[in-house]
N, C-alpha and C positions, 0 to 999 in steps of 0.2 A: 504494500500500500504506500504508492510515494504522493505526497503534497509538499505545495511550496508556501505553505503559512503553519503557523504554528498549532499545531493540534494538544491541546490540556486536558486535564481527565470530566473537567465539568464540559467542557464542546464537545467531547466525544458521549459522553451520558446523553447529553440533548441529543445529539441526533439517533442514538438508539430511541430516546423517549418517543422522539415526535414520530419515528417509522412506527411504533407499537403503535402510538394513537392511531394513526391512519390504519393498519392493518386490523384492530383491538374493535375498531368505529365501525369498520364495514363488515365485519364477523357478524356484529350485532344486525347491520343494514338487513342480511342475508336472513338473518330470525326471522327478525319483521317483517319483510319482503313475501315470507314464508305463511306468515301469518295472516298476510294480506291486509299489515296496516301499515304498510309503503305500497303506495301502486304505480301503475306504468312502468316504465324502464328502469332499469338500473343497472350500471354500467359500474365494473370494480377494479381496482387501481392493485389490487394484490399482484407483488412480485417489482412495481416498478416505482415504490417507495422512496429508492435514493434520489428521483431526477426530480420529486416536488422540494422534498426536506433538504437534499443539496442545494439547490438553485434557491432558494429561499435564505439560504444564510450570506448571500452576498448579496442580498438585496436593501433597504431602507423603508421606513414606513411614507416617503415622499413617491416612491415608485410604484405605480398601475402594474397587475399583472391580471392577464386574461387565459384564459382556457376551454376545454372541450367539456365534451358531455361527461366525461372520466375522471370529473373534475375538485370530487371528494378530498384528495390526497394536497391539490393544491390550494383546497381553502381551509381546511387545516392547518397547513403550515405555513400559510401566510398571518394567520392569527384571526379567521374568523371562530368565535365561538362556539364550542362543540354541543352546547343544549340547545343553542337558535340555530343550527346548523339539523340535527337530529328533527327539531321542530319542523324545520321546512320541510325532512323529507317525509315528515307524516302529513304535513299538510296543512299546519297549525298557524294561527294569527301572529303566535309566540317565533314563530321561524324568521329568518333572517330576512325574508322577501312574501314575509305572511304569509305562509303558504302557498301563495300563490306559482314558485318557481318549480319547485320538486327536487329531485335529484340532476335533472340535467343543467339548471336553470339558476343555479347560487350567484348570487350578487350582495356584496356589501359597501356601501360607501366610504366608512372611515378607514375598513383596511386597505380600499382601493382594489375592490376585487371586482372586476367589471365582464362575472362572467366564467363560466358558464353557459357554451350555446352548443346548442343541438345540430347545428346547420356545420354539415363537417367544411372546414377552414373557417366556420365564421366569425372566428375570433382575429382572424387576420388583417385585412381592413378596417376593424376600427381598433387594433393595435398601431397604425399607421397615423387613423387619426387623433387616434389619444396620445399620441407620440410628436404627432403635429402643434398640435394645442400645449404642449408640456415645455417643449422649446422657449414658448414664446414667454408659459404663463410657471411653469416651476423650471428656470433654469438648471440643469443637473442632475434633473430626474429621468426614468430609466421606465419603458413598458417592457414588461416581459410579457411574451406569447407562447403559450405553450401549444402545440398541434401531435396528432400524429402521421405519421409517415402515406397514409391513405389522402391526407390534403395535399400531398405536392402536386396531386394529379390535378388540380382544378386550376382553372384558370387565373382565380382571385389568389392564389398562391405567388405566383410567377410577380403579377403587378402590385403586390403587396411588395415583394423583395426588390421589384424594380425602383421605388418610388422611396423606399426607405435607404434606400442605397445612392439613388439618385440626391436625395433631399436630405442626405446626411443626418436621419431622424435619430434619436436614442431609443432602436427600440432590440432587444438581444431577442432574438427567433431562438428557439427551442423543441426541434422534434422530437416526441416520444417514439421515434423507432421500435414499435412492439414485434415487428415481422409478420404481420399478418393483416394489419388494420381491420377491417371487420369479418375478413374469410378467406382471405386471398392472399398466398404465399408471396412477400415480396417479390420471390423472381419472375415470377410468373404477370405482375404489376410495372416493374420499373426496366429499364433495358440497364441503368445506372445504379444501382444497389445500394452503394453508398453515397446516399443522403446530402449530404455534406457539401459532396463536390457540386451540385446544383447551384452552391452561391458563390461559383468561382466565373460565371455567366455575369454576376453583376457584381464583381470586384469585392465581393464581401469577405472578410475575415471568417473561416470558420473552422471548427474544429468537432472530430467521432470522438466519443468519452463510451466507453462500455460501463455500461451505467446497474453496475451491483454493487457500488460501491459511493455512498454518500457523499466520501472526503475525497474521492478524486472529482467527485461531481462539483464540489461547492469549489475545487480547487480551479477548475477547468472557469467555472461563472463568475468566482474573482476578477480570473484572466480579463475573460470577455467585459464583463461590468466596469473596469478598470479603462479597457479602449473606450468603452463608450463614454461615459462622462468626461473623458481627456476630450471630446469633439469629433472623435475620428469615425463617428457613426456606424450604423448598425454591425450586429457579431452573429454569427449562427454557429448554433451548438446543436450536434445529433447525438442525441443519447440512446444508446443500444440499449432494448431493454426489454422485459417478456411479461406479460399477466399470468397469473398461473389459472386465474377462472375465463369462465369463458366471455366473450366480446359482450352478451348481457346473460338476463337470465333464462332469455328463450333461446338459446345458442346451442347446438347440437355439439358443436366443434369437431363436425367431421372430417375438416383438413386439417387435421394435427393426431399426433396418435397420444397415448397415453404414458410413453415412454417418452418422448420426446419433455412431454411437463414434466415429469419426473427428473429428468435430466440436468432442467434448470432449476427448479426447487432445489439442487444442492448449490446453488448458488443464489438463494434467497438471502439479499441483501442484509436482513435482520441478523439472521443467527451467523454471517458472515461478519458483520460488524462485531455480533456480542463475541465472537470469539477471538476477533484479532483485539478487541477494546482487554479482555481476561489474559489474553496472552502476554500484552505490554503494560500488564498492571494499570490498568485505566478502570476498569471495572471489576469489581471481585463477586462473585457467586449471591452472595447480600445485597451489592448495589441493585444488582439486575431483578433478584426478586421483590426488592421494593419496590423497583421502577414499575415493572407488572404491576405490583400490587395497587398501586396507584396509577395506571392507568385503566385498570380495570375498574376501582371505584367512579373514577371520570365518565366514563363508558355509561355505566349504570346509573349514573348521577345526571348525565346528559338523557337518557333513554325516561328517566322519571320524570323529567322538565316537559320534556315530551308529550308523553303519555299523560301527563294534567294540563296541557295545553286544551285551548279552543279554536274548534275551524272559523275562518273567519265570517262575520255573520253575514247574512244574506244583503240586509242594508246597506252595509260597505261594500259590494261587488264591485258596484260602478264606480269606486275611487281608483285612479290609478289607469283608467281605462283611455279618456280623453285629456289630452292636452291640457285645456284649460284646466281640467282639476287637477294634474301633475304641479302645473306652474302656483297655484292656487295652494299646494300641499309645500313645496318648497319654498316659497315665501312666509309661510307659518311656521 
């Protein structure tokens, strides 16, 4: 495990903590899912833990970060709250976005979490222009976008890189390279494989991070975070990296075998961590089960907020729907 910043026994605990939470959080999602008090979709981040919890400790609370429907792991660790987090995805008034968003659809304002969208690449274009607006209006601030490797195929991919590259924007692109995007073997998808080289078409900085490992990840988004607020404009970072569940929960996953998951679960980024953190005396067998212990009470303590929550009432529907009562709600 090499990195180029300083790694201490409390940085290295956080980032086991915050991979459990996300992993600990959506164990639970899957109950409830199960239970039929989450519904619709629900899309799981299990196995590609390092590239939210990395990519997040080189970031700042002035900096926007958007994302996809899989989008759990990154609003976690960006610091939105895991009971209003839990709430939305039951559907609760108490949720982050009232209920109204779900699981694909998380949005918070103070952490600057813009998202959350279900329209694959649609986090891309208005990374560009939140990236736009940030230039002018928080000098020095940074959007990150997270996507996976299924959006490079769209069009709004290409002119998002072009324009942010072009326009010298601060914004660090980020692919979740899962290898499969919704079913479909990356070879079989891209004639170019590697990710990466895509932004060497618009003179972009970028760099492949095989992404089971946290502290090469946040070491690699230093890098990049680093060019960008110097002015040198946009970074692309592809992070290799695998789910262990399937694309959702209606997923057969018949283009993968069962050996193949197996395979990478010995490279599940958690217990990869907790044992290289045990082996360099960072963690000792104690630290680890309290960290459990306490994020498992979290878990449960978020899942109770929840489950006393209230759907939002029928009268309120129509807030939030038109314009004028948006602007009418942001003014109060």
């Amino acid at each position: 495990m090499s990195t180029k910043f300083h790694l201490d026994r409390a940085h290295g605990q956080h980032l086991y903590r915050q991979m459990q939470r996300i992993r600990r959080f959506e164990a639970k999602c899957v109950e409830l899912y199960q239970a039929q008090k989450i519904r619709g979709f629900l899309h799981l981040y299990d196995g590609e833990e390092a590239v939210a919890v990395g990519v997040m400790q080189a970031l700042e609370p002035r900096d926007a970060v958007l994302a996809t429907y899989r989008e759990h792991g990154q609003a976690l660790a960006r610091g939105v709250d895991m009971g209003a987090l839990m709430a939305e995805m039951l559907g609760m008034a108490q949720g982050c976005c009232r209920g109204r968003g779900g699981s694909m659809h998380i949005f918070e304002r103070k952490s600057r979490f813009f998202g959350g969208n279900a329209i694959v690449g649609g986090g891309l274009p208005l990374a560009v222009g939140i990236a736009m607006a940030d230039k002018q209006l928080r000098p020095g601030a940074i959007t990150a976008c997270f996507f996976g490797e299924g959006a490079v195929g769209e069009g709004v991919f290409h002119e998002s890189m072009n324009l942010a590259a072009l326009w010298k924007l601060p914004v660090l692109f980020v692919c979740e390279n899962n290898l499969y995007a919704m079913g479909v073997p990356l070879a079989d998808s891209e004639t170019q494989p590697d990710i990466f080289r895509k932004a060497e078409a618009y003179q972009m900085p970028a760099e492949q991070v095989q992404a089971s490992d946290p502290v090469v990840v946040e070491a690699v988004a230093r890098r990049a975070v680093e060019h960008i607020r110097s002015g040198q404009g946009p970074y692309f970072i592809e992070a290799r990296t695998y789910r262990f569940r399937a694309h959702s929960m209606f997923d057969t996953q018949a283009y993968r075998t069962r050996d193949e998951i197996e395979t990478w679960k010995e490279r599940d980024p958690i217990e990869r961590l907790r044992r290289w953190l045990h082996d360099n005396h960072m963690m000792n067998d104690d630290d680890g089960a309290r960290i459990d212990t306490e994020v498992a009470a979290e878990v449960e303590a978020a899942v109770a907020f929840a489950e006393a929550g209230t759907p939002e009432p029928v009268e309120e529907l129509e807030r939030f729907v038109l314009m004028d009562s948006v602007v009418q709600e942001a003014e109060t």
